[in-house]
Structures are given as C-alpha cells and as structure tokens.
TORVODREN-899784 format. One record per residue (C-alpha): y, z, x; residue number from 0. Coordinates in nm, 2 decimals. Each point is the difference from the previous one (the first is absolute). Layout:
TORVODREN-899784
ATOM       c2       c3       c1   zami
ATOM        Y        Z        X    NUM
...
***
This chain:
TORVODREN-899784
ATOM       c2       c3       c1   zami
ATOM    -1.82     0.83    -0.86      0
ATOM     0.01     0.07     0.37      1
ATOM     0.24    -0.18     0.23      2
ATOM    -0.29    -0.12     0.18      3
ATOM    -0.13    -0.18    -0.27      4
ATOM     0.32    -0.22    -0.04      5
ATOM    -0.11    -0.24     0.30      6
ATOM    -0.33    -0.02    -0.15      7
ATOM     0.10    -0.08    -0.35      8
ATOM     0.18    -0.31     0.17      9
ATOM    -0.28    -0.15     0.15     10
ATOM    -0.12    -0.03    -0.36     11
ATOM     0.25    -0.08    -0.17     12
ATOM     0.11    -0.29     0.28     13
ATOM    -0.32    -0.15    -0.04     14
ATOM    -0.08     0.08     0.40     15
ATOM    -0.34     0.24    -0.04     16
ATOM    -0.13    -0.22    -0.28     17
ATOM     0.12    -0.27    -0.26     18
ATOM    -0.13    -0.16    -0.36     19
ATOM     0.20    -0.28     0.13     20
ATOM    -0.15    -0.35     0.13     21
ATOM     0.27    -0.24     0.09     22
ATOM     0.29     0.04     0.20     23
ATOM     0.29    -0.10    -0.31     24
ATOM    -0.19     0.36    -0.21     25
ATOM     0.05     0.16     0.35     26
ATOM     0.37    -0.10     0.01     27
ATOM     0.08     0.03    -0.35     28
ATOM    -0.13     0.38     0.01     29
ATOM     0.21     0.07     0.29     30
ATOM     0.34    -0.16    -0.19     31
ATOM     0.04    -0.16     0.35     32
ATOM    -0.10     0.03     0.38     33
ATOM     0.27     0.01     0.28     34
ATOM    -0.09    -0.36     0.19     35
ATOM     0.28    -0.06     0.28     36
ATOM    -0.29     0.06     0.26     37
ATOM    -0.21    -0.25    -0.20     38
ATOM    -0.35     0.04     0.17     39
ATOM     0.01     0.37    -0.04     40
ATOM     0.11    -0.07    -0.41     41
ATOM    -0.32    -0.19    -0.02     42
ATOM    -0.20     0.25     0.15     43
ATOM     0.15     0.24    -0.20     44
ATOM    -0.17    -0.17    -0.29     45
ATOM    -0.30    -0.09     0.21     46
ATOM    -0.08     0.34     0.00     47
ATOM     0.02     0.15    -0.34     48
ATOM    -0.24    -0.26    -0.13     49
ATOM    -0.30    -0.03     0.26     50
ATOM    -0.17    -0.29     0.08     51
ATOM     0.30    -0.30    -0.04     52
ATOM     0.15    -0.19     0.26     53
ATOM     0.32    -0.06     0.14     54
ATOM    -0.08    -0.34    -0.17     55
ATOM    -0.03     0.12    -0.29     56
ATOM     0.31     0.16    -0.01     57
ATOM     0.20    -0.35     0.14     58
ATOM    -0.20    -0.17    -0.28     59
ATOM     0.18     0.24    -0.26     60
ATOM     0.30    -0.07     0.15     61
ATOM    -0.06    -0.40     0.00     62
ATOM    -0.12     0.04    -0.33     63
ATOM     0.33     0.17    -0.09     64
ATOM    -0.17     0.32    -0.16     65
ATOM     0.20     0.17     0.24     66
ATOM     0.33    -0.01     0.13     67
ATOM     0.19     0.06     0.27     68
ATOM     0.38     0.10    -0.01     69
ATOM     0.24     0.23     0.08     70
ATOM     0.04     0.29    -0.28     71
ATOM    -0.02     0.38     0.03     72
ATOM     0.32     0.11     0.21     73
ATOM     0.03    -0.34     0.10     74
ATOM    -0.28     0.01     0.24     75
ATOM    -0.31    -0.27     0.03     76
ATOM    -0.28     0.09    -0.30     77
ATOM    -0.31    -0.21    -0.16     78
ATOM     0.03     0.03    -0.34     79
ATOM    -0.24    -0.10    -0.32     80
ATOM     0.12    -0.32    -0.08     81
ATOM    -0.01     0.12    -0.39     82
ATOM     0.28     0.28     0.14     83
ATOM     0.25    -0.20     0.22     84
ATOM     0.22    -0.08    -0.26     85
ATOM     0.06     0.32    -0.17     86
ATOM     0.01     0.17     0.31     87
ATOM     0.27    -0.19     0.16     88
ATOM     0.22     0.00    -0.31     89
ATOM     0.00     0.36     0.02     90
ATOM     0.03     0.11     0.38     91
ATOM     0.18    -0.34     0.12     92
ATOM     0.32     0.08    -0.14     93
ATOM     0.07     0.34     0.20     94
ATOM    -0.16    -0.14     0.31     95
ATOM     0.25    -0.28    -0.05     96
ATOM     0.31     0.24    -0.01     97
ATOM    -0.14     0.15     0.28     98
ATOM     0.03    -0.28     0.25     99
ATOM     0.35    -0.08    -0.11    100
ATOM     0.14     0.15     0.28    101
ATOM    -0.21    -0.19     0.23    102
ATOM     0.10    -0.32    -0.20    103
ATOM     0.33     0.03     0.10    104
ATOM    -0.04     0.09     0.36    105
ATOM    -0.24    -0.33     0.03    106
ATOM     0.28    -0.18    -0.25    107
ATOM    -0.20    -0.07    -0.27    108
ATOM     0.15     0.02    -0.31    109
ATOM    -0.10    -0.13    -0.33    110
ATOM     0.09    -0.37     0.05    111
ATOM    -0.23    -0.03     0.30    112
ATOM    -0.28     0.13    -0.20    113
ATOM     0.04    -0.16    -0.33    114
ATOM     0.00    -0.34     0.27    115
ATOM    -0.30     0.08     0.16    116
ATOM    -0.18     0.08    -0.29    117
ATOM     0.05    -0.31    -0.12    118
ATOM    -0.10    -0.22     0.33    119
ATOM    -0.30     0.24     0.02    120
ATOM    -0.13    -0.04    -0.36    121
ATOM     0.12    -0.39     0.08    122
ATOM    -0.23    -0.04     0.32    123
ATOM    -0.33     0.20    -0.13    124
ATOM    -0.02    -0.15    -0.32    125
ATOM    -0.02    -0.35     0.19    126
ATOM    -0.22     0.13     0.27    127
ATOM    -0.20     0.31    -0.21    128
ATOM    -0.01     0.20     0.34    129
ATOM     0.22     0.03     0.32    130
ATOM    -0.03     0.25     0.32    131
ATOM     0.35     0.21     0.03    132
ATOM     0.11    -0.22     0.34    133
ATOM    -0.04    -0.32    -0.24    134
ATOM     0.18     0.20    -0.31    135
ATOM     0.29     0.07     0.30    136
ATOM     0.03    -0.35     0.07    137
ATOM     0.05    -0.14    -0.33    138
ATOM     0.28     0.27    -0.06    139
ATOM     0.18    -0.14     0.33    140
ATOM     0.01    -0.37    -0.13    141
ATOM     0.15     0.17    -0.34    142
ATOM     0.27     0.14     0.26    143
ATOM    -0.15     0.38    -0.05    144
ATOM     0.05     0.21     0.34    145
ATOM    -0.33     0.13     0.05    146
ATOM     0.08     0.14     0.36    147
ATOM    -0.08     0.45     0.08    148
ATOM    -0.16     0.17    -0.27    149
ATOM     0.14    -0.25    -0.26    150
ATOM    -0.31    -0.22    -0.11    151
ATOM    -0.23     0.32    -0.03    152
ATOM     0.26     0.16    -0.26    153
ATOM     0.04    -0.33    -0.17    154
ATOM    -0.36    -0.03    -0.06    155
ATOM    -0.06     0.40    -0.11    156
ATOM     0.27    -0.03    -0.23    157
ATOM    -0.13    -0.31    -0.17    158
ATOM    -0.32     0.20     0.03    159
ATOM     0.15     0.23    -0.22    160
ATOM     0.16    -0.23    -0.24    161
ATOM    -0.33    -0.11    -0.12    162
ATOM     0.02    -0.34     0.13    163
ATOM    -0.28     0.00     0.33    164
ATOM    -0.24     0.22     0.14    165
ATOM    -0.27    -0.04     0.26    166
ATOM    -0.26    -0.28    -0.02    167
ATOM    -0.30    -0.03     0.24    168
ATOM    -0.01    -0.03     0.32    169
ATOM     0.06    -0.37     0.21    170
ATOM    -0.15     0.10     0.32    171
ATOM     0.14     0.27     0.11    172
ATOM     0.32     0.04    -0.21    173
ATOM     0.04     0.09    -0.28    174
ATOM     0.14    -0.23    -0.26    175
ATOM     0.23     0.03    -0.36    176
ATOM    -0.04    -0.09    -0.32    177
ATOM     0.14    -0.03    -0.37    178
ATOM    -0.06     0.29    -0.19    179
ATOM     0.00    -0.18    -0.30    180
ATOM    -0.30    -0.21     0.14    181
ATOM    -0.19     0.29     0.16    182
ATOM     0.06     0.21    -0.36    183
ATOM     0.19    -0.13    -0.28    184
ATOM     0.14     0.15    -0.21    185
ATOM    -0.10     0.21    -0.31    186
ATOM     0.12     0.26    -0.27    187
ATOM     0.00     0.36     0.26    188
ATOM     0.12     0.32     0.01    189
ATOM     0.41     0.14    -0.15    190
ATOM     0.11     0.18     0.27    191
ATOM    -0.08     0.39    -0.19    192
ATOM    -0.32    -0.12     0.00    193
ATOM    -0.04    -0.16     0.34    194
ATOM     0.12     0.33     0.16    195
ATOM    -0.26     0.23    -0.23    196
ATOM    -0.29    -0.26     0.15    197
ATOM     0.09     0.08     0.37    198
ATOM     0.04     0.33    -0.02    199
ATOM    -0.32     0.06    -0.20    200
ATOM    -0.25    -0.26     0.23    201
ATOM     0.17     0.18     0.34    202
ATOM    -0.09     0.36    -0.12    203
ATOM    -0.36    -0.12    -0.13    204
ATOM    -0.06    -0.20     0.34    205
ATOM     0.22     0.25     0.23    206
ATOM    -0.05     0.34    -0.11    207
ATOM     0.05     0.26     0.03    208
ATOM     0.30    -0.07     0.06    209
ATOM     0.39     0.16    -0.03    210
ATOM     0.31    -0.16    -0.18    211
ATOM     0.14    -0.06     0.35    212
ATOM    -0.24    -0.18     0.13    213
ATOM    -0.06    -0.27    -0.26    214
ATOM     0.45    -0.04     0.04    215
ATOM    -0.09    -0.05     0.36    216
ATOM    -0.32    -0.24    -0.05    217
ATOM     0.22    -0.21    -0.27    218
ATOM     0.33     0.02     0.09    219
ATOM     0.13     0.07    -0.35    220
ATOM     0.30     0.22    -0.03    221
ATOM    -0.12     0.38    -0.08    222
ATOM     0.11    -0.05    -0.37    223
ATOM    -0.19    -0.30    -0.05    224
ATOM    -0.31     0.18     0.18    225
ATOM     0.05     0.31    -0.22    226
ATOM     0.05    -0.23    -0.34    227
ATOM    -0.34    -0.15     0.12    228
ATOM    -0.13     0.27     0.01    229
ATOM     0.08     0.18    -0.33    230
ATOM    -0.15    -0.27    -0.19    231
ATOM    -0.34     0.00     0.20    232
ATOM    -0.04     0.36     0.04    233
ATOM    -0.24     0.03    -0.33    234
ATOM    -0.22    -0.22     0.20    235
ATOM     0.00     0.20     0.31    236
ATOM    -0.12     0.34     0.10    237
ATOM     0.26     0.24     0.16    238
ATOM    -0.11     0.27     0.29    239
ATOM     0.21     0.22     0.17    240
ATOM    -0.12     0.02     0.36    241
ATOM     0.15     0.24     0.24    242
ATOM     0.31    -0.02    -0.19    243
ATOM     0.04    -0.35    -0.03    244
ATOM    -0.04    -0.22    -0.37    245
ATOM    -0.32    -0.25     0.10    246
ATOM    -0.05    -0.27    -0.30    247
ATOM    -0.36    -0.17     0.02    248
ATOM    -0.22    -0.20    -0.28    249
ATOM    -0.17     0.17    -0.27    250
ATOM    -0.32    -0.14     0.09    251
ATOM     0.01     0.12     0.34    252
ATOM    -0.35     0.11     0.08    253
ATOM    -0.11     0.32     0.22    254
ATOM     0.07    -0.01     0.32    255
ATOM    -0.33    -0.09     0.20    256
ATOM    -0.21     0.26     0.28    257
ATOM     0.08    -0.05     0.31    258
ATOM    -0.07    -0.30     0.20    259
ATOM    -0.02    -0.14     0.33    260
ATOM     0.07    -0.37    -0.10    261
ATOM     0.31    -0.16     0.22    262
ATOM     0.22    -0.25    -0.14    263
ATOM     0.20    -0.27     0.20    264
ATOM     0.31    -0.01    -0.15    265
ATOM     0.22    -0.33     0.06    266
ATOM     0.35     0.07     0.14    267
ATOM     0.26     0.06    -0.27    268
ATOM    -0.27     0.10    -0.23    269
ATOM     0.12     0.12    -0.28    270
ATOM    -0.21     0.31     0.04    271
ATOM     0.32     0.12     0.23    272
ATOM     0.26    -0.22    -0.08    273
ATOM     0.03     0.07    -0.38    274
ATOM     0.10     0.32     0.04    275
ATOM     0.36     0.21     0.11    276
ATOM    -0.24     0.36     0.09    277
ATOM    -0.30    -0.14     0.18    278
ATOM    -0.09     0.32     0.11    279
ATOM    -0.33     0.03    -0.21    280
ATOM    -0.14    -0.29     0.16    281
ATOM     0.10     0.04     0.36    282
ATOM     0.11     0.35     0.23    283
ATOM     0.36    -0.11     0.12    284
ATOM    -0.05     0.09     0.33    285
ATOM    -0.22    -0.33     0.06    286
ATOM     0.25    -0.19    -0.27    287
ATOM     0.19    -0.12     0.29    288
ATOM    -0.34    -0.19     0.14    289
ATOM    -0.03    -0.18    -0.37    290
ATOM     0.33    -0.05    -0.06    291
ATOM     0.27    -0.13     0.20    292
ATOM     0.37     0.01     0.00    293
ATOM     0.05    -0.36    -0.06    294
ATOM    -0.21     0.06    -0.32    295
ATOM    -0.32    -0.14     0.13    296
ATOM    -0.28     0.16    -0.14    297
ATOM    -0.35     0.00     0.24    298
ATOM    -0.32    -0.09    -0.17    299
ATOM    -0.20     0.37     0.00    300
ATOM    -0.31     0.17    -0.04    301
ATOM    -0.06     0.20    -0.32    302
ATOM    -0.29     0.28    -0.02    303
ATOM     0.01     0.24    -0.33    304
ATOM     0.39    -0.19    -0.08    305
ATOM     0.12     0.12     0.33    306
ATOM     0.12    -0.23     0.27    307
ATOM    -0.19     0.08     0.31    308
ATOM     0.10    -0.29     0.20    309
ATOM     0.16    -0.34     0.08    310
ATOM    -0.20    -0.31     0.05    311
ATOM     0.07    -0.37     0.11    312
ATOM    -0.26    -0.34     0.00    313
ATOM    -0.04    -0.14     0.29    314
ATOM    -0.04    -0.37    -0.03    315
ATOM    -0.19    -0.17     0.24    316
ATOM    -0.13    -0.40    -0.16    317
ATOM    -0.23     0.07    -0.25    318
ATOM    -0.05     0.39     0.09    319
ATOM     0.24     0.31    -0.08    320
ATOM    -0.05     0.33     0.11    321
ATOM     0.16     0.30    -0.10    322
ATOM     0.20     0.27     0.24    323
ATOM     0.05     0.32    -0.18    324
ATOM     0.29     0.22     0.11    325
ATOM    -0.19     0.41    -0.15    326
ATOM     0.20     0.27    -0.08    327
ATOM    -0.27     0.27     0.01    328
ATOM    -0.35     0.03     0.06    329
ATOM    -0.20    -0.15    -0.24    330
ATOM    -0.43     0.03    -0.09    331
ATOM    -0.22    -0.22     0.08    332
ATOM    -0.03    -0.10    -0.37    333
ATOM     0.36    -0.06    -0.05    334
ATOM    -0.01    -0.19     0.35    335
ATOM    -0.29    -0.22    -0.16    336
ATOM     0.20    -0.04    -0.33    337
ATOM     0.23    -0.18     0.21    338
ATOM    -0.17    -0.22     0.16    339
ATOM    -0.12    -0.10    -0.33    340
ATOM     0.32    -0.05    -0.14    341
ATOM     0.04    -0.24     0.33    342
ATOM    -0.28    -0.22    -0.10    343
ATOM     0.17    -0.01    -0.36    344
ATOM     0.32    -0.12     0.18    345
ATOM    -0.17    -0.23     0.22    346
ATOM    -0.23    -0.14    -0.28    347
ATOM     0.38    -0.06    -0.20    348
ATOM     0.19    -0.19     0.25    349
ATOM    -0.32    -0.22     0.08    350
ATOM    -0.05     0.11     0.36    351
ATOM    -0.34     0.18     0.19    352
ATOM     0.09     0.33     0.09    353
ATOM    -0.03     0.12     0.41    354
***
C-alpha cells in the first residue's frame, strides 16, 4: 500500500465517497460518534455521507431520540447513537472528569456543589421533561447554587458526564436538556474490557487507516488503554506498514478506487481531519493553517481524490445559500463541475435554492 492510498481508503471507510447506510442513527453509529460543538456543520456532516436526507431529517432523529447529543470524546461536543451513549460515557467520562479537576477548583466547585446541583437538576427536569440552559441556571440560583463565570457551563458538562442529562431538541433557537434516563433508559451494556475493545475496533473499521496515536488523540483514552484496545481487536484488523509507520484498517477494506474527479464538501470539524493526530495524508501542511486554526477551529474544505483542495463557507441569504470556495491549486474543469454538484447536494440538504 502506497501512502497515497491512505486518504483514499478513508473516504471509504468514513462512509464520505459512498455508503450502504440510509438513516442518519447507521450513519452515526458507524462513525462511534461525530464532533457536534459547531452543530450545523455536525449535521452536515451526516448530511453528506448519506445523500438525499434533510437537515430535517436529521433534527427528527434527534427529536426522536435515535440520536444524541452530549459531551464525550476528550470532553468535547459529539452526536452519538443513542444505543452507544451509555457505554461510552462510562468509559471515557471518568478520565475526562479528573481532567477538569483542576478547573473545578479554580471555579470552586468541589464535590458538594455538584452532588447539589445534580440533584435540583434531576429535581426540575423530571417535573418539566425539558429546560433551556438559562432556565436550568435559574433554578440552581433559587437552590442557592452560584451559577456566575464559567460555573453553570461546568455544572451542566459534568452532570453531562454523570449520566444524568444530555441534550434534547431544540426550543427556538436554544438548545434544551433532558433526562437521560427518559431520552435512553437503561439496559444490560458493555464491562468496561469490553467497552474499550468496541471503540477501538468500530474507530479503525470507520477511520482507517489509521495509527495507534491517532485513535489516543481522537478518544482521549490514556495510551495504555488505547494499546489494550488495541491488542484485543487487532485479529480483526489488517496491519500495513506505510512509510515506516504501523497503519491498522478493516479486513474488509476494499481496493482503493481509479481516479476520480468527484469533490466532496466536507462540514467543518469533519471527522475526515479531526479524527486524526498525522493528518498529513489527507491534507499538504503548508495549506493546514487555512483549514485549521489555532483556536482549534477546523474550516469546512473541499476534498478531490482525499486531498483537501480548499476551504468553503454557505452563504445564507433567506431561502438561498451560495457557496464561496477559498482553492488551493488549479483545478479541471471536471473537478470544478464536481463541485458545483456537491453545492446543489448541500443546498438540496439544508432546504435552500442554490445562487
């Protein structure tokens, strides 16, 4: 296997340059989880691994609780399966939870104060099924909770993490919470052992290939706990040394396809980049800096061949959207065509005429 071929071999195995899959909770489930603190850009990111939904239809899975929102790998914004929330959290949670202690203490929280709020939280939703965040905050101040600075948005991630809310659907605008227990309730899951063998083997089949480093970047598990993970689903993975670096992938993994011209729209903080330490395959560092910025935002790009030739935004005017490409090289008029295909496919998701 060539080097080239890695960035390839990831558009197939992400789902991106075609799929089996229908609805947006196989979509999710495939990918273990999408990164969704940019929410409009998670939902493309969906949108466009399984052509012809909606944005609808993915705020109907999410109404319909098939999918979740919540904060899991590295303690960053993800929609998850709703059939994997549980195991999931009960393996990463706890080392995202030390992680934040020092943060706890700065922001004086300590154990107390969350074991309270837990309580008024679980208190409040399970009289009023869903709340927005500013009317969570205000039944925490008439408990006598100090909500002021970065306090509320800690108190709600950690009971995040505790199993106890997660995201509902949206109430205008803003976004609301929920009982977990009401959203998914519980059932028999996943010892830890075997939790940690199922992440590890569904991120190399939907990632690779991909190195050992990059799925401890992508889920924030210590690098024993990534290695463990690994050992027990290597018999179901391929190994390939590739320019002198260890590359796992699935064993079903098909031939990497003849060249194409087709573009691909990519949403920001796709997980085409962001699941990966070495994103060198998929993208020539010298135009990293135009994709990815220091503040870790991540650009929504153009892909030709599993190379990113490009940054793009929508620009939303009503009911129209137009799309201004930012190029990195020179492209044919075939790929240039490709793209303006992959426009009407992004117009043609959010709902909107393309100009």
């Amino acid at each position: 296997m060539k080097f080239s071929d890695i960035a390839k071999l990831r558009l197939i195995n992400q789902q991106i340059s075609g799929t089996k899959y229908k609805k947006p909770a196989e979509i999710v489930e495939w990918l273990v989880g999408i990164q969704a603190q940019a929410y409009s850009s998670a939902k493309w990111a969906i949108g466009s691994r399984l052509p012809g939904i909606t944005d609808k239809d993915v705020e109907q899975s999410i109404t319909d609780k098939k999918i979740i929102r919540t904060w899991l790998m590295r303690g960053t914004l993800h929609i998850v399966a709703a059939k994997d929330i549980r195991w999931m959290l009960s393996l990463l949670a706890p080392r995202i939870i030390a992680g934040t202690a020092l943060r706890n203490r700065q922001l004086e929280l300590d154990e107390a104060t969350f074991s309270r709020s837990n309580a008024v939280i679980t208190k409040v939703l399970e009289k009023e099924t869903q709340l927005t965040r500013s009317e969570i905050g205000i039944a925490l101040m008439k408990a006598g909770i100090n909500i002021s600075g970065q306090r509320l948005y800690h108190i709600l991630h950690r009971t995040s993490l505790e199993q106890i809310i997660c995201f509902g659907s949206k109430q205008g605008s803003e976004f609301t919470f929920a009982l977990l227990d009401e959203c998914v309730p519980q059932k028999k899951s996943f010892n830890r052992d075997e939790a940690l063998s199922e992440i590890t083997l569904r991120y190399f089949k939907s990632r690779g290939p991909a190195a050992l480093q990059d799925f401890t970047a992508w889920s924030g598990l210590s690098l024993t706990d990534a290695r463990a993970g690994l050992e027990t689903a290597k018999h179901n993975l391929i190994m390939e040394k590739i320019a002198g670096k260890i590359y796992w992938l699935p064993e079903d993994t098909p031939a990497v396809k003849s060249k194409s011209p087709t573009a691909y729209l990519l949403a920001g903080f796709d997980e085409y980049l962001i699941a990966y330490r070495d994103r060198s395959a998929c993208i020539d560092p010298y135009y990293g800096k135009k994709v990815v910025y220091r503040n870790g935002i991540f650009n929504p790009t153009v892909v030709i061949e599993g190379q990113v030739v490009g940054a793009w935004k929508p620009i939303v005017k009503k009911d129209k959207v137009s799309i201004q490409a930012d190029l990195f090289t020179q492209l044919s008029k075939s790929q240039i065509n490709s793209i303006n295909s992959a426009a009407e496919a992004y117009a043609k998701f959010t709902g909107k005429t393309l100009l």
